[in-house]
N, C-alpha and C positions, 0 to 999 in steps of 0.2 A: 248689395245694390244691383238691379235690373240696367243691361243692357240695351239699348233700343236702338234701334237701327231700321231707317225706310230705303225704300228701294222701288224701279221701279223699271217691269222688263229684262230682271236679273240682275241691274246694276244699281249700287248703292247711290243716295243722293246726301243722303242728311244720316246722322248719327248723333246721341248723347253723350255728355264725356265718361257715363260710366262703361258705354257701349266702345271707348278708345282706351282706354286705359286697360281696359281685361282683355284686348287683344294688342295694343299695347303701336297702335298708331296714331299719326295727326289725321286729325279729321281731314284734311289738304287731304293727305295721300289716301285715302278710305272711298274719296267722293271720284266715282266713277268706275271703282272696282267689280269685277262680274263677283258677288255673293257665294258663287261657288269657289272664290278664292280663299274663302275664310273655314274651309272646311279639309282638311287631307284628304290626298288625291284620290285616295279609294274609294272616298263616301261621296265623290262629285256628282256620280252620273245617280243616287239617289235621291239627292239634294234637289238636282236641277228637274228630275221628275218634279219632287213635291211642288215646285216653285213653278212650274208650266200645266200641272194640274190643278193650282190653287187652293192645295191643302192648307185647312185651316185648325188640324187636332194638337194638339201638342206630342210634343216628342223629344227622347232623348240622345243626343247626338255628340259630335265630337265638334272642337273649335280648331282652330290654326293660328295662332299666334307670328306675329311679324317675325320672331327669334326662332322661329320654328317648332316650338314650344304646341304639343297636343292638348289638349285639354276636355273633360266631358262638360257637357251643358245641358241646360234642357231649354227647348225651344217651344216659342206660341206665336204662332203667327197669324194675321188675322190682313184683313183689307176695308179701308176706309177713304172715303172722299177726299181730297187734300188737291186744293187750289184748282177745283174742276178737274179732277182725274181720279181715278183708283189705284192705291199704291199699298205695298205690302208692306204692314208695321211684323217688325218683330221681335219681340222682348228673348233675352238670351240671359240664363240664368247659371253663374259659374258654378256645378259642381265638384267642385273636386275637394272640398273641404267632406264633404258627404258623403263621396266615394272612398275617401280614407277612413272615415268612420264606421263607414257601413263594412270594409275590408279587416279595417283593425277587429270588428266585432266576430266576424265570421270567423278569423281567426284565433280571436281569444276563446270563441266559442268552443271549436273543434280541440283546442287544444287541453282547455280545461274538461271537455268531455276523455278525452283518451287519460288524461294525467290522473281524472276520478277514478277510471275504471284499471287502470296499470298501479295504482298508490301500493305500494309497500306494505302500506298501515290502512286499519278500517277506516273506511269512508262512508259517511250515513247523513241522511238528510231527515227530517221530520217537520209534522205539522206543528207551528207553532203552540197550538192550542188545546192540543189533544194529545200532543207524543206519538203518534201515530208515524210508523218509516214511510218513506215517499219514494224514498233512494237511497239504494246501500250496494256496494261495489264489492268482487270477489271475494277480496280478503274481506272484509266483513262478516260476508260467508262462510270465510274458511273458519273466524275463527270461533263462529258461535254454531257452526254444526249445520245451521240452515240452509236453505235456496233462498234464492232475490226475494222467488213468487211468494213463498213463505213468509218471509219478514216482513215484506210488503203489507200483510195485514195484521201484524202485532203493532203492540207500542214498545218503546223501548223499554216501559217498566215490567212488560210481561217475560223480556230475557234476562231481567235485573236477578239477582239472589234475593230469596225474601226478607232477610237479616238485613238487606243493602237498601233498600225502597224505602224506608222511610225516612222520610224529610228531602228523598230525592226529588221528587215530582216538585215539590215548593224551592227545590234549588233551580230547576227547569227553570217553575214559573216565574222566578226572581229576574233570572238573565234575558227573560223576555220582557219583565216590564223593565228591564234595562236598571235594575235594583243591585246586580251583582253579575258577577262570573258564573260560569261552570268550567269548574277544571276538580273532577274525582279520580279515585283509586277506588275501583270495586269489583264486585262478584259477576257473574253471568254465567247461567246456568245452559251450559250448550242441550244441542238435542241428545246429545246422547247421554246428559246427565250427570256429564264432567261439570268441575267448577272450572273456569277461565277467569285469571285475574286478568283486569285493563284498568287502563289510564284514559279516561276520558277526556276531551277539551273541546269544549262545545262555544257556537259564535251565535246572531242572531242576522239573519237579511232582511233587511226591511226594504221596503219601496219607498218613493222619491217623498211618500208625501210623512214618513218616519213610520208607517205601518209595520210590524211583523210580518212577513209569507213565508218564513221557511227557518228550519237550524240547520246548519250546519257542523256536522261534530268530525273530531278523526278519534278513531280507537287503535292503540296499540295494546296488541297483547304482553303483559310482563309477566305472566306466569311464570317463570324459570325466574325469573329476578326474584318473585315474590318469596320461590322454593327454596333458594340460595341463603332471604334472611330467615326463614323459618329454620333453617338448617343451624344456621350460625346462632340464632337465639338457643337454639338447644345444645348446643354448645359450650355457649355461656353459662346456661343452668346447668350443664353438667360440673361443670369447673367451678362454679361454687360450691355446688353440692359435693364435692372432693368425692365421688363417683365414680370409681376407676373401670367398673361393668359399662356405666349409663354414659359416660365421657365416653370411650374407645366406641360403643354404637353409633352413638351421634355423630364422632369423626367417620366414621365407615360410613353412614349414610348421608352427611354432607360431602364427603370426595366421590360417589360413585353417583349421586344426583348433581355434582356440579364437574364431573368429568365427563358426564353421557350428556349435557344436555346437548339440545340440538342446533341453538345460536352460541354463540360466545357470551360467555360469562366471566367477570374480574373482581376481584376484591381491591379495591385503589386506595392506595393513604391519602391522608391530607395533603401531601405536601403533593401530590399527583404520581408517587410511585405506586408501580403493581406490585403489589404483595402474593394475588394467587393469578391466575390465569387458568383456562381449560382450552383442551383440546381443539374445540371449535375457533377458537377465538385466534389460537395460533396457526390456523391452516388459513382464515381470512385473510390472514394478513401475513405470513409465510414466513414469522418468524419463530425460532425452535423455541420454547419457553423460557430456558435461563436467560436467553436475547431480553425476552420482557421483562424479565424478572430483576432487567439490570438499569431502567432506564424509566421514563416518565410518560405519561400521558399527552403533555404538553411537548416532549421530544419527536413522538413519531404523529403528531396533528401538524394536517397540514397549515402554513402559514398564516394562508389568509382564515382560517378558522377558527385560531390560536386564541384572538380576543374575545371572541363570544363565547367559548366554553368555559375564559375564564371568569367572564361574567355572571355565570350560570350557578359557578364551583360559589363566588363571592355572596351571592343571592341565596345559594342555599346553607354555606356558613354562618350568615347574619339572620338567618332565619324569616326572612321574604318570604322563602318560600321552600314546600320542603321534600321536594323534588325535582325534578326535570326531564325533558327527553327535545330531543334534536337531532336535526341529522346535518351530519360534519362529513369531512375524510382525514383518513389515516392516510399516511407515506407508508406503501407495504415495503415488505426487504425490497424488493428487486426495483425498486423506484416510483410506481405507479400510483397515481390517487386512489385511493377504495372509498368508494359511499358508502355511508353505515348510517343506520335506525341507531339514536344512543336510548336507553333509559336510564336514570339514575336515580340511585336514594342514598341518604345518609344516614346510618346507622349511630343511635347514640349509648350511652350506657346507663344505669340505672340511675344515677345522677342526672343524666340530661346533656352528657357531655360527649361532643362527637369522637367517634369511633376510627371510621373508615367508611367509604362508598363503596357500595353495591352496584357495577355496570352489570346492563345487557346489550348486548352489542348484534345486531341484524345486518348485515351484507345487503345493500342495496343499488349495488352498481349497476347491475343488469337493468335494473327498471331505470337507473335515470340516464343510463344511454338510450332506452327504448321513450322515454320521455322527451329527450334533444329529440331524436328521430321523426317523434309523432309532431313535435312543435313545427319541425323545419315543414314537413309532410304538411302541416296545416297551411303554414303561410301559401304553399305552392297551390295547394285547394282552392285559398282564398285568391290568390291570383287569377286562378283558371277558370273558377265561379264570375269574376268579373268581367272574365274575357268572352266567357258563355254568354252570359245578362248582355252585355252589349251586342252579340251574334243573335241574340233572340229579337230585340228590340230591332235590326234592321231587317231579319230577313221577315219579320211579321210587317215592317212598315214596304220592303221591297213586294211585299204580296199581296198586302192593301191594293195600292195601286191597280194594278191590274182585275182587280176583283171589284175597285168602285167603278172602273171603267167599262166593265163585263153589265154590272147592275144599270150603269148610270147610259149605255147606250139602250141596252134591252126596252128599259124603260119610255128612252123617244120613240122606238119604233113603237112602243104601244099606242103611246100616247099620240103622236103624228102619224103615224102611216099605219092604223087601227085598218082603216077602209080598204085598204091594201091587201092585209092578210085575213086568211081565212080564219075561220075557227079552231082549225087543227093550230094553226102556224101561229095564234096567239097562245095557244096551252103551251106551245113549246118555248115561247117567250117566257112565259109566266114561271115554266119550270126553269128555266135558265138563272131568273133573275133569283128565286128562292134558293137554289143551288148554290149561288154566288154567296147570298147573304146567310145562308149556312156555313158558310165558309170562312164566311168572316166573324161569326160567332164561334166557331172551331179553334181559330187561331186565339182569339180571346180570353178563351179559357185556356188555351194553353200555353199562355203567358202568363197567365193567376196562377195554374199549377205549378210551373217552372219557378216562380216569384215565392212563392209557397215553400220549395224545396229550399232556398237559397237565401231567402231574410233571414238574418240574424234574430234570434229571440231576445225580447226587452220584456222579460216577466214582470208583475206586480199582482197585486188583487185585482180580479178582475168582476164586478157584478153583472153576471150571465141573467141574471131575470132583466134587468133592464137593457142589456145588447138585446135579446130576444124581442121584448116590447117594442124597439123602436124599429125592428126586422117587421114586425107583425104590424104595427102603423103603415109601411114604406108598402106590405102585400095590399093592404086593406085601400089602399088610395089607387093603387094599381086597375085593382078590377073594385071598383065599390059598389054595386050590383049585384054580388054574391053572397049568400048567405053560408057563414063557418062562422063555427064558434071555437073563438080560441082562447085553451088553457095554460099560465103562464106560473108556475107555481112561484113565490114570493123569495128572496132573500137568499136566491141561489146565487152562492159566489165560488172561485179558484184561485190559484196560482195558476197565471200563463199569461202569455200573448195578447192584450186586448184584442188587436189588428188579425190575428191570426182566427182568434176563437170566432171572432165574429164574422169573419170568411166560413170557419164550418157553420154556422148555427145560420144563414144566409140561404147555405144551400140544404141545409139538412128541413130549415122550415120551410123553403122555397122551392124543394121536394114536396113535401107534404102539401102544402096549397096546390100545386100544381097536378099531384094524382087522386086529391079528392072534387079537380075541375069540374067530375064529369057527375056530383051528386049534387042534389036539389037543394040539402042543408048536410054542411059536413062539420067534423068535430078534429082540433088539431091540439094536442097537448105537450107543454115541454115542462117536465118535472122530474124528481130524482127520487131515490132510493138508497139502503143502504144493504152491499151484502158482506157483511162481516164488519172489517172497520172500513170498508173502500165504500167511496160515493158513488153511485151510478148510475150518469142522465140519461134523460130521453125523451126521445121526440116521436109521438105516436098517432095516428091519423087512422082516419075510417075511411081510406080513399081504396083504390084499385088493388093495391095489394100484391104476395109478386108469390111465386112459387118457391116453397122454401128449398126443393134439391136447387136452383141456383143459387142460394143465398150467398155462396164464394164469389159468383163472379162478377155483385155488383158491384166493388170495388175495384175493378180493374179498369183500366183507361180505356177508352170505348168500348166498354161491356154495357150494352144495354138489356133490357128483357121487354119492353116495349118498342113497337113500330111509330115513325114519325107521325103515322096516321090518327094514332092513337095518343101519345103524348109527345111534342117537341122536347128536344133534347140534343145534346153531345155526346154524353156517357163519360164526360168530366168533373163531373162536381162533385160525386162520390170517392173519386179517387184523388181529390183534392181536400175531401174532409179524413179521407186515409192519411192524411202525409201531415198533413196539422195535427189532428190526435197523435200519432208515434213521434211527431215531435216533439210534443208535450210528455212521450213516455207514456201515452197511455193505450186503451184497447179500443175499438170498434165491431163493432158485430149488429145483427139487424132480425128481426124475425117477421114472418108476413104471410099469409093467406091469399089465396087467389080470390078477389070482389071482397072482402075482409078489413085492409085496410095493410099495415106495415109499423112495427117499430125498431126503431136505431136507437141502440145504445153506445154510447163509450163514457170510458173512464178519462182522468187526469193527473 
């Protein structure tokens, strides 16, 4: 509910009860307060400007509460005749349900960015509809040989095993139309033409209205786990084959492949004792081997993590399901929690009858101390981002002020006291007053920039052919006079930011109308392309065109390559569709001709 509160000469007269209740007095005690009482003492002498100026824009501002109690709002205030006078209505709209929102997101954001890119375990993101990677984090990298840039334009069935790919893409496509899971065990053929075994487990994100935009998968590498049953199956076939050559290899090459490997490896009974252990897995956790060799799985887990592993153990007994991986802690010797990557499988015998478990065990401490770290680091982010957005919003509103007062005098002396000044002494009015109003264009956009760095992203499908068309209606009403033909190619959609993308594609075609002003019939095209498996738009015009050795520094915040004289401008807009693309993860780049025209490209 809206607040409302009249006032009038600075002091309150009338008030609605939602406007008492959010500050949290009687209207008795409200009627005759100076207005500037309802606001913390810092923001007074801001306040009582707007209010002796008779600003009428909205704004976002802080409350005061009778308990003392701060609070943000946003403010509209406006003046209307009331009982033969003019008095100041002003609606007051409690944000703080918004500010926690808008907080909580900034920081789930940041946090879930560092916890992607720190993860233990592979992290990869894909197109719903193509498999195509969109995002894949270090380890991802590590473990198939690649770079990000690299993967970036494969699908994941391209680093799949060939043997492994079929009927995978239809396992995909199943979990996408929400027909089934994806949870594998398979091959991946790194670059160097190693095999990598993983454990895949793949999620779907959809947007609000049940659309697919994205998967989500994590990849653990189990390769040593995988090495350990292959070792142990030949083992087996040695010892039936009563093999006393082909047994004694198989044990030498099972103990010096599961004594070298380089995470901790375990053979675990049923009943949760360790039967073998290796070296790594006793230096994790600092105990000498007979120590493990004497005790249980469920002995040295930590408490609170006791019931879920044995859920897991239960799950994959009854045959749910016929593996698992998790991550838990261990109580090392000397007392301390250890975080560990588990993977597990259950080895059965030619019957079908279970054996013993197969762990692999990964040390994961480090990353989720540096995960606490990055979370706490986020929330203070989010804090300091809030305390910025509000420093921005007043000293842009403390600047106003003076700049409509700068505009709004200049302007009487033109208008009254014309007869007065000379010719010269009006040009230097006129440049004063354009001055001014550069200036408050200046600061505008650099609050859309600042706003830009600092919104939290609300991805979904976004249809960029129709944000564009309604960008291209809003130019064409603007100047309708002008002859440009604009090309809008059909059916172009992404993953991103509604609010955001349509901030760049605003300025990027609001660019392009603007530098083909100065032609008689211009031609402006926004259409995409494909180079490899990456999409990539753009927006391309036959207007003035720029010199490609600047092409770096149109992006920079007041880099311009044009004079006011020649096209109006801030030299913000560009550096403002910089910071939305790399927020999206993707590129920007531009190429152009001098009198030729100009195209920008980026990806998403």
């Amino acid at each position: 509910m809206e607040g409302i509160v009249l006032s009038q000469e600075g002091k309150v007269f009338d008030a609605n009860r939602s406007f008492t209740r959010m500050y949290g007095y009687e209207l008795e005690e409200l009627v005759g307060m100076e207005v500037v009482e309802l606001v913390p003492p810092e923001m007074r002498e801001m306040v009582a400007r707007r209010i002796s100026a008779r600003h009428a824009e909205p704004y976002e501002s802080k409350g005061l509460k009778k308990d003392g109690t701060v609070f943000p709002v946003e403010v509209r205030p406006r003046r209307i005749p009331y009982e033969g006078r003019q008095v100041r209505v002003t609606s007051v709209l409690d944000l703080t349900e918004r500010k926690l929102s808008e907080e909580a997101l900034r920081a789930s954001e940041a946090e879930y960015r560092a916890i992607f890119e720190l993860a233990g375990v592979g992290k990869a993101q894909s197109d719903p509809q193509t498999g195509r990677l969109v995002r894949v984090n270090p380890k991802f990298c590590e473990i198939t040989g690649y770079s990000a840039e690299e993967l970036l334009g494969m699908t994941f069935l391209e680093i799949t095993h060939p043997d492994d790919r079929e009927g995978d893409f239809d396992r995909f496509r199943r979990m996408v139309r929400g027909e089934g899971d994806y949870s594998v065990e398979k091959r991946y053929i790194r670059k160097d033409g190693q095999v990598a075994w993983v454990s895949v487990n793949a999620t779907v994100v959809r947007d609000e209205g049940g659309r697919p935009v994205r998967t989500a998968s994590t990849i653990q590498d189990i390769t040593e786990r995988k090495r350990a049953e292959e070792d142990l199956r030949g083992l087996r076939d040695a010892e039936r084959a009563s093999n006393e050559e082909a047994l004694r290899e198989a044990q030498e090459r099972f103990r010096s492949a599961f004594d070298n490997a380089p995470i901790g490896v375990a053979i675990v009974g049923l009943d949760g004792r360790f039967l073998q252990v290796n070296r790594s897995l006793c230096e994790i956790l600092g105990y000498p081997e007979e120590r493990l060799l004497a005790t249980t799985f469920q002995e040295i887990t930590h408490p609170d993590d006791v019931e879920a592993s044995m859920e897991h153990v239960r799950r994959v007994m009854s045959d749910e399901i016929g593996r698992y991986s998790l991550e838990k802690r261990y109580i090392a010797a000397d007392g301390r929690p250890v975080w560990v990557s588990l993977s597990v499988s259950l080895v059965r015998d030619a019957d079908g009858d279970p054996l013993y478990f197969v762990d692999q065990i990964q040390d994961i401490t480090e990353r989720k101390r540096a995960e606490r770290e990055l979370a706490r680091r986020a929330e203070e982010l989010a804090h300091a981002n809030a305390e910025l957005e509000q420093f921005s919003y007043s000293v842009s509103h403390d600047l106003r002020a003076p700049l409509r007062s700068i505009d709004g005098f200049s302007q009487i002396l033109l208008e009254d006291y014309a007869e007065r000044l000379d010719e010269e002494g009006r040009a230097y009015l006129g440049r004063v007053r354009a001055a001014s109003q550069r200036m408050g264009h200046l600061m505008d956009d650099l609050l859309d920039l600042s706003r830009v760095s600092r919104r939290p992203l609300r991805t979904g499908r976004v249809d960029l052919s129709a944000l564009a068309l309604e960008i291209v209606e809003e130019l064409e009403r603007s100047q309708p006079d002008r002859e440009a033909e604009f090309v809008v190619e059909e059916g172009l959609e992404a993953e991103g930011d509604a609010r955001l993308l349509a901030v760049a594609l605003e300025n990027l075609l609001g660019n392009a109308w603007k530098f083909t002003s100065k032609r008689p019939a211009a031609k402006i095209e926004f259409g995409s392309f494909f180079e490899g498996e990456t999409r990539v738009y753009y927006v391309r015009d036959d207007g003035a065109g720029f010199d490609a050795a600047y092409a770096e520094r149109l992006f920079g915040a007041f880099q311009r390559l044009h004079t006011d004289d020649d096209f109006e401008g801030t030299g913000i807009g560009l550096a403002t569709v910089q910071r939305v693309i790399h927020r999206h993860g993707g590129r920007l780049w531009a190429e152009g001709e001098v009198g030729r025209g100009a195209t920008f490209y980026f990806t998403l």
